[in-house]
N, C-alpha and C positions, 0 to 999 in steps of 0.2 A: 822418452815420452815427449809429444808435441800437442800444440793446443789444438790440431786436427785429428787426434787420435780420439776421437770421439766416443761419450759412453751414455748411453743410454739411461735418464733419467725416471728411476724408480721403475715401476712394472708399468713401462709403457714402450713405445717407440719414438718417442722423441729424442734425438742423440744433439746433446750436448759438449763442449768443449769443457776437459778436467779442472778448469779455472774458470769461473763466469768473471765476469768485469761489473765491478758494482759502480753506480754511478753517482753513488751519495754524498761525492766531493765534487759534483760538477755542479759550478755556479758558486757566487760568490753572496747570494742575499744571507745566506747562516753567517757572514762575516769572517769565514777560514778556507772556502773551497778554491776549486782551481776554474779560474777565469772561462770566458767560453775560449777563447785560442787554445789555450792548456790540454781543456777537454774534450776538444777535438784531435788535438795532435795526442793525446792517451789512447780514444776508440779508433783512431785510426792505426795507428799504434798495434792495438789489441786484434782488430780486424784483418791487417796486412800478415801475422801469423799466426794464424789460421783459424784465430777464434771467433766464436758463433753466438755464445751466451751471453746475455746484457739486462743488467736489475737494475730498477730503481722504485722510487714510490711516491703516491702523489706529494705527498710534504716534502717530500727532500728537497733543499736551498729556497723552500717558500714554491714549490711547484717548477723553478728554474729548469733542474735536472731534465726533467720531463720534457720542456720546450726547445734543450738545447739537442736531446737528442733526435724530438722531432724537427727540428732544423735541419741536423744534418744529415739527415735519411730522405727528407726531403729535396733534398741540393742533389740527390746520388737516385737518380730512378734505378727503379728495382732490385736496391740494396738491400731495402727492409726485409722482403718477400724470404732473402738469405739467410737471414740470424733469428735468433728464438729469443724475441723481447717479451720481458714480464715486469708489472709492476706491480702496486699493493692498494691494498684498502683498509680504511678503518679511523686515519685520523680527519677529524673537525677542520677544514678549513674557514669553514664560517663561522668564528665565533657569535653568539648568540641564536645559531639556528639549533635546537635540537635533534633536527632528521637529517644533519649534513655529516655527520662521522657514524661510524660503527658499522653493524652486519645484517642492520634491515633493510628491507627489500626496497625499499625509499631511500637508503643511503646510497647502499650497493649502484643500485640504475644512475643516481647521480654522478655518485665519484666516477664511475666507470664511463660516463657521459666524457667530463671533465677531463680526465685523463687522456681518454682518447683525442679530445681535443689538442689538447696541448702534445702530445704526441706524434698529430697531423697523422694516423694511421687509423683503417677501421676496426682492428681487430688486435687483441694479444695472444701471443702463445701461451702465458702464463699471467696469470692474475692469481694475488695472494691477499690470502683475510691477514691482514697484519700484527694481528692482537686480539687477544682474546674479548668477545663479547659476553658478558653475563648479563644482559637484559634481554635478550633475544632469542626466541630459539631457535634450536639448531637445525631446525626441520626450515625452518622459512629465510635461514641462508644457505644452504644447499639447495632447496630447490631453487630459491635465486638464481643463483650461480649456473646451475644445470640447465636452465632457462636460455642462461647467455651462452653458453657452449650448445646449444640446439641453436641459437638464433646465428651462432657462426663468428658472435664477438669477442667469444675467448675461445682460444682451444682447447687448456690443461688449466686444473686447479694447482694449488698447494697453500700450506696454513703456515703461519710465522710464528714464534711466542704464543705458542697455545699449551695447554695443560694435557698430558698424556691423556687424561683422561678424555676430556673436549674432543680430542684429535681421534680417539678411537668411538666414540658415540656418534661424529658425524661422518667415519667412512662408514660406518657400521651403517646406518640409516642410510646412507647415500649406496651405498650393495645392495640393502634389502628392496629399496625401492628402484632399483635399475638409473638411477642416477650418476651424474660423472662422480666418480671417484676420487680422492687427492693423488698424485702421483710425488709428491715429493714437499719437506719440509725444511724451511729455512731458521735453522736454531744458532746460538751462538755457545761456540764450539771452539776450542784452543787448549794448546797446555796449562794456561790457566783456567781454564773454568772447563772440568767434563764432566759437570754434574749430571750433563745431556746425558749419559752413556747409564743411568739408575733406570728411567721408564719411558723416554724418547727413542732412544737409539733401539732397544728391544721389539718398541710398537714398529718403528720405522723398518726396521729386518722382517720382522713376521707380515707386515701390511704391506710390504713392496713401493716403501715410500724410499726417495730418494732424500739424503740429507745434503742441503747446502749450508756448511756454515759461515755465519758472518763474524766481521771481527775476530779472524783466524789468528791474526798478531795481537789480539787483547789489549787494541787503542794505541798500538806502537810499544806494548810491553817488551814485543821479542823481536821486535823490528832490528835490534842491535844497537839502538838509541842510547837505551838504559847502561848504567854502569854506577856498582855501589859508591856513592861519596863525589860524581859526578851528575853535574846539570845535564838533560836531555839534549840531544844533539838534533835541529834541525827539525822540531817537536813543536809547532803553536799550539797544539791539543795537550802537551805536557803541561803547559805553562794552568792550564784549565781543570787538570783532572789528579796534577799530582804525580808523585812517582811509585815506582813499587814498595808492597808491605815487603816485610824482610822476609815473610813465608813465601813470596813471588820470587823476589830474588834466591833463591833457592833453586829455585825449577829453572830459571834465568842462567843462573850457572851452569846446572847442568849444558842447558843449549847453547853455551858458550865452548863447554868443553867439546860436545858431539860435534859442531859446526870446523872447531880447532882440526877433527881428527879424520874429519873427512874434508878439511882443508875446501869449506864454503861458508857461506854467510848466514848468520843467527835465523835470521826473518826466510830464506830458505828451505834450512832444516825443518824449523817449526812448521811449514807450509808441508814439504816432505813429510814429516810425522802423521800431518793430520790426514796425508790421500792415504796412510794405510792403514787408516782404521775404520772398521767395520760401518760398512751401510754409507759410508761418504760417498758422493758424487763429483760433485764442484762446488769446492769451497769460493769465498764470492772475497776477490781483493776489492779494496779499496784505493786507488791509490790518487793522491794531490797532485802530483808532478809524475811527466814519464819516464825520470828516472827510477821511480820506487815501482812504476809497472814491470821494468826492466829485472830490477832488482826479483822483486817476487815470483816471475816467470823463471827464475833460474832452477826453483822447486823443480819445475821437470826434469832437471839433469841431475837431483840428487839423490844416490843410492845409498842408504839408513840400512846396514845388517842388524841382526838381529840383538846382536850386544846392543849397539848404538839406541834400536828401537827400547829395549828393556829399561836402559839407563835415562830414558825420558820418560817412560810409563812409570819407573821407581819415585823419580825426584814430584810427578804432576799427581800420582796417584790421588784421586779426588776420595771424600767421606759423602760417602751416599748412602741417600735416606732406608729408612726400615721399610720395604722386609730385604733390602737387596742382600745387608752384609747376613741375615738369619738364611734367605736360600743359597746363599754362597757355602756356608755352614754344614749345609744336610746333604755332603757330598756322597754319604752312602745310600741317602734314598735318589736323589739322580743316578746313581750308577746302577741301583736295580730297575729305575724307569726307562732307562734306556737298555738295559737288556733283557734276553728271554728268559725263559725259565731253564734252559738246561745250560745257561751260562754262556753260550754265545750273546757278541756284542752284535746288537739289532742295527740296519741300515739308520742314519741319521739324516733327514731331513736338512741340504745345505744350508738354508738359515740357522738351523739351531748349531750348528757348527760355530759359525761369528757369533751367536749369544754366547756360547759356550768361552768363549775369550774374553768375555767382556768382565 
């Protein structure tokens, strides 16, 4: 696999690179990101083979990120036109304004004003609701939104950190009323944390949403940094957020043996695990320096058999919420709902196949 082996993001035609490049380490106003030189020599980096995908969002490094990448697209005519840039909405950058954050119709035209600004482009490929809005309905940000994909300022939707429920009420209203649709969901997804995989990953299979997840190495958990009774290696985020519970290092282990056995690197593998599970698209790196972009792109050359894959589904196996583990249970009423009545097994629907794994 290469980053031009491109795959098409959720039920649409926009084809994406298997890795997007996140860019929420470019700039240094958060006080730990990578310089603008750094961040440049990373997307160029990321762009020279062969990738196309590129996230950020207005907050990230104080709006930086935003301006560095519209610097550099602007230095390069008719670069941008090439790749499929998205960014987000929903945080306050003006404190004290009430109508400058969230998913009203007044916010939304702002930030997205703003953004584009700083961007120095007139249009996105993707624009994402970042977080979930509960004061707002869901009726008057979709049609927002729908608005700007008719007016040509975005092409494709997708939701971040929203509630299964949220996520399925506003494709739902966005179908019914012939409105753009979400093509893909950016959740935060790793061997630590697949709680995603109880009523996200389900909605996302059946609604033809593409999953990107962020924070694939769980803030440098599996990056290969960690090691029990050892300081973080090369980790200023360590220093910030601590190191693994000893139920992490667990699953840490494991990815230390799988990595051992197919003779590559932790943050790899882990990267590897996460493209073969169901509904994944393009998980979204992060990375500070371009050796760690280096590093993370090596995920494409690693092949996980199916021991390998087991032995990391075993050790991460997540506890998910009610009703999952009660339908997981009532394997004899799924097996006569998927067959006939004279006992033939009925054609299966390819979605519910990947549900069927989960």
């Amino acid at each position: 696999m290469a980053l031009d082996e491109y795959v098409t993001l959720g039920r649409s035609g926009l084809r994406v690179s298997p890795f997007a490049l996140g860019a929420m380490n470019f700039g240094t106003s958060g006080g730990w990101g990578a310089d603008v030189a750094e961040s440049e020599r990373i997307l160029q980096r990321y762009l020279d083979l062969g990738g196309n995908f590129l996230d950020t969002a207005n907050f990230y490094t104080n709006g930086q990120s935003e301006q560095i990448l519209g610097d550099f697209f602007a230095d390069r005519p008719g670069l941008r036109d090439r790749i499929v840039l998205g960014s987000k909405f929903f945080t306050n950058l003006y404190p004290g304004d009430p109508n400058a954050g969230g998913a009203s119709r007044k916010a939304i035209v702002t930030q997205l004003h703003d953004t584009l600004r700083r961007l120095r482009t007139d249009y996105l490929d993707v624009y994402w609701l970042h977080n979930f809005d509960a004061y707002t309905p869901v009726e008057e940000t979709m049609r927002t939104l729908d608005e700007l994909v008719s007016a040509g300022k975005v092409r494709y939707l997708g939701f971040s950190n929203t509630p299964a429920w949220y996520t399925a009420k506003a494709q739902t209203t966005a179908l019914l009323r012939a409105w753009s649709p979400l093509i893909a969901l950016q959740v935060e997804y790793s061997l630590l944390a697949r709680t995603v995989e109880g009523e996200i990953t389900p909605l996302a299979l059946d609604a033809g949403m593409g999953l990107t997840p962020w924070s694939p190495l769980a803030s440098g958990f599996l990056s290969g940094k960690y090691a029990r009774g050892a300081a973080p290696q090369d980790s200023q985020r360590g220093a910030i957020i601590g190191g693994p519970s000893e139920e992490q290092f667990t699953v840490i282990d494991a990815l230390l043996s799988v990595a051992s056995s197919v003779s590559s690197t932790p943050a790899a593998v882990a990267l590897a695990w996460l493209l073969s599970k169901p509904g994944v698209a393009a998980p979204i790196l992060g990375p500070r320096k371009i050796e760690h972009l280096d590093a993370n792109l090596a995920a494409l050359d690693v092949r996980l058999d199916p021991s390998h894959l087991a032995v990391l589904d075993e050790a991460s196996a997540p506890k998910l919420n009610y009703p999952h583990g009660l339908n997981r249970e009532t394997g004899a009423m799924l097996q006569f709902a998927g067959a006939t009545v004279d006992g033939r097994p009925s054609t299966v629907y390819p979605p519910l196949k990947a549900l069927e794994a989960l």
